[in-house]
Steps between C-alpha positions, in 0.01 A plus 500: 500500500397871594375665160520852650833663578544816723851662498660666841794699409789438785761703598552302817302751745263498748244701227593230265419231761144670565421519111601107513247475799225669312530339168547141720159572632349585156648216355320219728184669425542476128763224483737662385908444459685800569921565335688718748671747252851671611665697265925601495697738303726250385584168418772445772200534784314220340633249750514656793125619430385166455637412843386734676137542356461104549589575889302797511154245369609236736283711772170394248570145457215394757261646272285293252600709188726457194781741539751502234820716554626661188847771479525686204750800362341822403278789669221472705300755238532266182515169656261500741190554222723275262526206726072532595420478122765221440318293753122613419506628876149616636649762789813572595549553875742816578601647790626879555759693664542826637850543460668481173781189368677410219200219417255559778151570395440874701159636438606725243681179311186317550260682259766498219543125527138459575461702122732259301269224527161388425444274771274661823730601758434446924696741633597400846658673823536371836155458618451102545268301290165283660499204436168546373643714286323839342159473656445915448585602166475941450425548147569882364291578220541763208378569165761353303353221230804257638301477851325185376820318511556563815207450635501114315832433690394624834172222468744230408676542796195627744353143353825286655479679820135588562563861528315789546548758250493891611447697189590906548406802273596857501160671610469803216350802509435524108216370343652276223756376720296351764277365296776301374632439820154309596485303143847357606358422869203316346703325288776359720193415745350277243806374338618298883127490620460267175815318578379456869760709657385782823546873383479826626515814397646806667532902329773650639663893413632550171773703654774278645350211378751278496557583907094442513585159350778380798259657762194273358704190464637579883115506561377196356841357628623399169746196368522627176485849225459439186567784209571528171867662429398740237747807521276823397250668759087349473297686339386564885856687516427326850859259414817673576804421247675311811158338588654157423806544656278607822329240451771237525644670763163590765592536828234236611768247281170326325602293213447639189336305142641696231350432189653628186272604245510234169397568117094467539503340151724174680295570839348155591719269398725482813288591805689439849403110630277407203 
C-alpha cells in the first residue's frame, strides 16, 4: 500500500483533469496514492457529485495509480487544507481558472486556498505534464530565513525526477545586499551539489523580478517554479505584493511549487517524500 498521498482537488474540468495528470505522474515516481477531492455547497449534491466525479476519473483508470474519489460538503478554502492534513498528504495537485465560479479555483481563489493549508501546493494550468515529469526546476531565491525550506522540498523532488535545478537572484547594486545575494548562491550550490543534484545559477534585474523569473524559466525551458508564498515584499523590494498570484498565473502556464512557510522550531519533522 502507497504510504504517500497527494490530493487533486476536482471540480470536474479540464484544469482539474491536468492537475490529476501532473500529480499521476508524480505519484509513479514516488509511489504515491492520490484522493480526488470535490467539494459542494450542500448536502443534497452529495449524490449526484459522487456520480459524476467517478465518471469524470473513469478517463484515468488505465493508469497504474491508487485513485480514491472522495465528495465532501463545504468550501473549497477550508476543506481543501482540512482534507490534506486529515490524510497526512505530501502535495496537493490544483489546477486554476481564469474565469470566476461558485467553487472553481480562479487564480485569485487559488492563493487564498493555497494559504489555509500547510501542505506545498503545485499549482497547475493547462500546459501538459512529461512523463518524465519536472526535469528543469527554476528556483527564485530571496533573503528570507524560510528559503531553506524550500529549497529542502525542491531536492526531494529534483531527487525523484533527476532534475536540474535553476537557482535565480536579484543582481543588487548595494553593497550589503549582494553580498548576501552571493552567500545564498553559494549555499544553495552546495546544499544540491552535496545531494548530487545539477545547479545553476543565474542574476537577473531586481526590478521586475518576478517577470525576470518567467523569462529565465522560458529559457532554461522549465517544468516547474518553485516559491515560497510569503505575503510582504523581500527585503530586495524586488517581490511585488501580487508576485504569487503572478506567479500562479505566468503566461508561459509553468507549474508552480508553492511552499508555505512552517514554524522553524517544528521545521524537520515533516519534509516532503522523507
Amino acid at each position: 500500500m502507497s504510504d504517500k498521498t497527494f490530493i487533486v482537488p476536482h471540480d470536474f474540468t479540464e484544469l482539474a483533469d491536468n492537475a490529476m495528470r501532473n500529480a499521476i505522474v508524480t505519484a509513479k515516481f514516488v509511489k504515491a496514492k492520490i484522493y480526488a477531492l470535490h467539494v459542494v455547497a450542500k448536502e443534497k449534491h452529495l449524490e449526484d457529485a459522487r456520480k459524476e466525479l467517478a465518471k469524470q476519473l473513469e478517463k484515468f483508470a488505465a493508469e497504474d495509480v491508487e485513485i480514491i474519489p472522495s465528495v465532501r460538503v463545504g468550501n473549497i478554502f477550508d476543506d481543501i487544507g482540512e482534507f490534506a492534513a486529515e490524510h497526512d498528504a505530501e502535495l496537493i495537485f490544483m489546477g486554476t481558472h481564469g474565469a470566476s465560479g461558485v467553487q472553481k479555483i480562479t487564480g485569485s481563489h487559488a492563493l487564498k486556498v493555497v494559504s489555509y493549508s500547510s501542505v506545498p501546493f503545485v499549482v497547475t494550468q493547462l500546459k501538459p505534464v512529461k512523463d518524465s515529469g519536472y526535469d528543469d526546476i527554476v528556483v527564485p531565491l530571496d533573503l528570507h530565513k524560510e528559503t531553506k525550506q524550500k529549497l529542502a522540498i525542491v531536492a526531494s523532488m529534483a531527487r525523484y525526477f533527476k532534475s536540474r535545478v535553476h537557482v535565480i537572484t536579484p543582481d543588487e547594486t548595494d553593497e550589503f545586499l549582494k553580498h548576501k545575494v552571493q552567500a545564498n548562491i553559494q549555499f544553495a550550490k552546495k546544499f544540491f551539489s552535496e545531494r548530487d543534484i545539477e545547479i545553476t545559477a543565474t542574476l537577473a534585474p531586481s526590478s521586475g523580478f518576478d517577470k525576470e523569473i518567467v523569462k529565465h524559466a522560458i529559457h532554461v525551458d522549465a517544468d516547474l517554479i518553485a516559491i515560497m508564498n510569503i505575503h510582504k515584499n523581500s527585503i530586495f523590494g524586488a517581490f511585488s505584493n501580487n508576485y504569487e498570484q503572478y506567479m500562479i498565473t505566468n503566461d508561459a502556464q509553468i507549474p508552480v511549487l508553492v511552499v508555505n512557510p512552517v514554524d522553524s522550531s517544528q521545521y524537520g519533522g515533516s519534509v516532503l517524500f522523507t
